[in-house]
C-alpha positions, 0 to 999 in steps of 0.5 A: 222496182218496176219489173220493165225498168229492170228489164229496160236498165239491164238491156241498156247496161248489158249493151255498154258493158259488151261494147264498151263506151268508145266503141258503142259511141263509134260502132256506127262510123259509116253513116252510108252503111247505117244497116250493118251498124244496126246489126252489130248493136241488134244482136247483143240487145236480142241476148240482153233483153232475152235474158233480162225479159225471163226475169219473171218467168224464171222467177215463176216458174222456180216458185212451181218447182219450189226452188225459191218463193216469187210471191204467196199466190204463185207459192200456190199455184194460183196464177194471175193474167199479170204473173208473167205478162212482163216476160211475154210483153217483152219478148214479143215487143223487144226481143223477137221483133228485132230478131226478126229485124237481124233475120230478114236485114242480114239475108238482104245483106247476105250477113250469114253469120248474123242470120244464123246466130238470130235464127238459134236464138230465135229457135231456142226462144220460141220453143221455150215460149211454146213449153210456157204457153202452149198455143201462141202467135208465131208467123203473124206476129212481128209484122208491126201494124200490118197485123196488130192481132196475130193469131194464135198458133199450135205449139205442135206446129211451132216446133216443127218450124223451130227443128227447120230453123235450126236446120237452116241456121246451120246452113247459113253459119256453113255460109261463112268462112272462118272460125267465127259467124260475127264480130266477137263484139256483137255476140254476149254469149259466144263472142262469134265463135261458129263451133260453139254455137253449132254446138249450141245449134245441135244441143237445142235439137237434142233438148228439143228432141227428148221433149217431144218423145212421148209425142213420137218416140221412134222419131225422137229415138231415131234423132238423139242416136243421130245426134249422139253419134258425134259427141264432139258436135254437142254441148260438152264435146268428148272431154265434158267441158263446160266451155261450150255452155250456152249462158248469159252472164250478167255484169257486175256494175251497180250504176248502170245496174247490169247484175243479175235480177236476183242479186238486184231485188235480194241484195239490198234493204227490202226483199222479195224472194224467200228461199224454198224451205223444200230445197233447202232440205232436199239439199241439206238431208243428202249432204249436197255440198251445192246448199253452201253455194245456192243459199247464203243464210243471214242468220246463224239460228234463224229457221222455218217459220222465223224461229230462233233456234235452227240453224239458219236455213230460213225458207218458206215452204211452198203454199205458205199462204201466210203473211211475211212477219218482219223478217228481211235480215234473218231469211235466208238469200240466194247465195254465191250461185247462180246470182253473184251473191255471198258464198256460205262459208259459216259454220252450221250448227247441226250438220250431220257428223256423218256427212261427207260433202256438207260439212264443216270441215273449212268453215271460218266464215261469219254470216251477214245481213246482205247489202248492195255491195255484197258479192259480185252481181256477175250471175249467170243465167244457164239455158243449155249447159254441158250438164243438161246436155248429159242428163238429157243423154241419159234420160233418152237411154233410159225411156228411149233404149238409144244405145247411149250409156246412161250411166256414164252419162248421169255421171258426168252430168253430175260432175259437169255442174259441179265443176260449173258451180266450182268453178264459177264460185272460185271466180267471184269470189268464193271457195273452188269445190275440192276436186276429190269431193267432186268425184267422191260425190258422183261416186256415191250417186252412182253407188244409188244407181247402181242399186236402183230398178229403172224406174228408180234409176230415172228418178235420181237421173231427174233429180239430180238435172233438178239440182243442177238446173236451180238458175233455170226454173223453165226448164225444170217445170217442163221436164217436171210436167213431161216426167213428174219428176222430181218428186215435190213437196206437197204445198201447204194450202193451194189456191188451185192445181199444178199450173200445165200451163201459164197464164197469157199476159192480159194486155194480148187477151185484151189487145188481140181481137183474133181471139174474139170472145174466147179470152176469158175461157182460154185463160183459164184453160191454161191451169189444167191444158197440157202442152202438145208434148205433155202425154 
């Protein structure tokens, strides 16, 4: 299926499924007030078609960070001007366009709590595209035919322009009396709740931040220990809650199709992903209950390379240039988490009997070829969550000296995804983590950090954000870049360097005359130019 039509018939899905039939017919009552119903209808399509349009970003970049295998060439390293053209396409022409629309309506309208909540998601956009690309059209773009050929921006520059807009976002959301910002009708990822989305606002900063400290780390120091100095204010709050965390959550309909992406292309007769052998056993090797929940194996004695006598866990290795034998119903699939899928109760035939957390121990389920109707569908895509909020709290302590306590706050990072995978599990239709597994697991990671030096101690704190961000392979591949962390398997037959950059899509180099006869050099100069915070 096309790669726009996913995006289009999610868009469309994920409208209906917020508003519901009788209110998407008759939101726009008021045919006098035209402008204030476009405002309920634009900011749920914005968070729709943003999470819809990183279908192959993601995708991507998790095939870098060897969560999974998007396609061969990417596997290694060898990137095209259409591998992420669908993502950039619909972001300029879907997602940030009409965000800019909501922004300059609603400031007409004095509409504060729609221009606040379009300017953080503008905010965490741009600065997400900024960590992609590097250097892209900014300020000139989204003027439609005033400037068809935008120029193309500092990253730098762009981030200083994003920390203003968060701060401005705030503001206007202090504009607006009351508990929420916009109708909980017209807001898929918080349903208007003002506190949430300040928490949203001052977590983006603190991400954003740690980012760029290798750029100014006395400006960054100086801003985490401003903003950990109120815990309540972030992502998570004082209690580690997961309730605050800035995710989209896809639906569970199949006509209209509004479930997650990987759920769409996995769950069905055709496949397009494998499974990345290297997370597969980084999971396995050190008893991480999650593998039951991140892989769902259709096979009990299928295994690398399509053999027939392991134990299921069939994935690829990275830089497997190989060609796909004929193996769609014994490669192992995305499981219960992140995308809706199956959940992996069957027994695994050489689990360590040593282990503690992945064991067999419960294991009565029966594996299966996977089908559409197969799991809920109802995935997630995380963006900030509780759990990144404290490993990047920790990270900080430890490279920063922030005064914040880095140990406590790997360890409830640790238990902050735990608690998100059990909890969203139990509720599609899987098994609840058992709550002493949880606190036996954290227990045993912070015995590793306990006995680590502090480069050692960075290494499991990264890790460990690794393990907790498989959903989200953007965020994974810029903190791999600004970290080297965690360590990666090296890939079997690379075409080319680690990417440290993406490719532009080829329809902008084409189309846009600002960049005069430099396209083809600036292309591939993205393989090996640094982003701004890359030192």
């Amino acid at each position: 299926m096309a790669l726009k039509y996913i995006a289009y018939t999610i868009g469309l899905a994920g409208v209906l499924t917020v508003s519901g039939c009788k209110k998407f017919v008759d939101i726009n009552t008021d045919p006098n007030n035209p402008t204030t119903a476009q405002l309920s209808l634009l900011l749920p399509s914005t968070e729709v078609s943003m999470a819809a349009n990183m279908y192959q970003l993601n995708s991507g970049t998790a095939t870098f960070m060897q969560y999974t295998v998007f396609s061969s060439g990417l596997s290694r390293l060898q990137q095209q001007g259409t591998s992420f053209n669908d993502s950039w396409d619909g972001f300029y022409t879907q997602t940030l366009n009409d965000l800019a629309a909501i922004i300059k309506a609603g400031a007409a309208q004095e509409q504060w709590g729609y221009v606040a909540v379009a300017k953080l998601e503008k905010a965490y956009l741009a600065s997400m595209m900024v960590d992609m690309w590097g250097d892209i059209p900014y300020s000139q773009s989204q003027q439609g035919q005033a400037n068809v050929s935008p120029a193309f921006e500092k990253g730098t520059e762009i981030y200083e322009d994003v920390l203003k807009m968060v701060d401005e976002a705030i503001a206007d959301a202090a504009k607006v009396t009351g508990t929420t910002l916009v109708p909980a009708t017209s807001d898929l990822l918080y349903s208007g709740v003002k506190s949430s989305w300040l928490m949203m606002a001052n977590s983006l900063k603190l991400k954003l931040y740690n980012q760029i400290r290798l750029v100014n780390p006395a400006r960054s120091a100086t801003a985490i220990k401003a903003l950990i100095a109120d815990p309540a204010t972030l992502i998570g709050g004082t209690t580690n809650s997961n309730a605050g965390d800035f995710t989209f959550r896809f639906g569970s309909g199949q006509n209209p199709n509004n479930r997650h992406p990987w759920h769409r292309v996995e769950y069905q007769g055709s496949k397009t992903f494998y499974m990345s052998q290297s997370l597969i056993d980084l999971l396995f090797n050190n008893d991480d209950p999650r593998l039951r929940y991140y892989i769902f194996r259709q096979n009990a004695t299928a295994g690398l390379n399509n053999s027939a006598n392991s134990n299921g866990y069939y994935g690829r290795n990275p830089g497997d240039g190989t060609a796909a034998p004929a193996d769609l119903n014994r490669r192992s699939t995305f499981g219960i988490y992140p995308a809706g899928g199956l959940y992996d109760n069957a027994p695994v035939n050489n689990i360590p009997v040593t282990n503690r957390f992945l064991t067999n121990n419960g294991a009565t389920g029966t594996l299966k070829v996977v089908g559409p109707t197969d799991g809920t569908g109802a995935g997630i895509m995380p963006m900030i969550t509780n759990a990144m909020v404290k490993f990047i709290r920790a990270e900080a302590a430890l490279t920063l000296n922030t005064g914040d306590d880095a140990r406590q706050a790997f360890k409830d990072g640790i238990t902050a995804h735990l608690n998100s995978v059990s909890t969203f599990a139990a509720a599609n239709g899987g098994a609840a983590l058992p709550a002493a597994t949880i606190n036996d697991f954290a227990a045993d990671q912070l015995l590793k950090y306990d006995a680590a030096t502090d480069a050692g101690k960075l290494v499991l704190v990264m890790t460990q954000k690794y393990i907790a961000q498989y959903g989200n392979g953007m965020e994974a591949y810029s903190d791999y870049r600004r970290t080297g962390l965690p360590l990666l398997r090296t890939p079997l037959s690379p075409l080319n360097t680690f990417p440290l950059r993406l490719y532009y899509s080829e329809t902008e180099l084409t189309a846009n005359t600002s960049l005069g006869e430099n396209a083809g050099a600036l292309q591939v100069a993205q393989q090996t130019t640094p982003v701004f915070w890359d030192k």
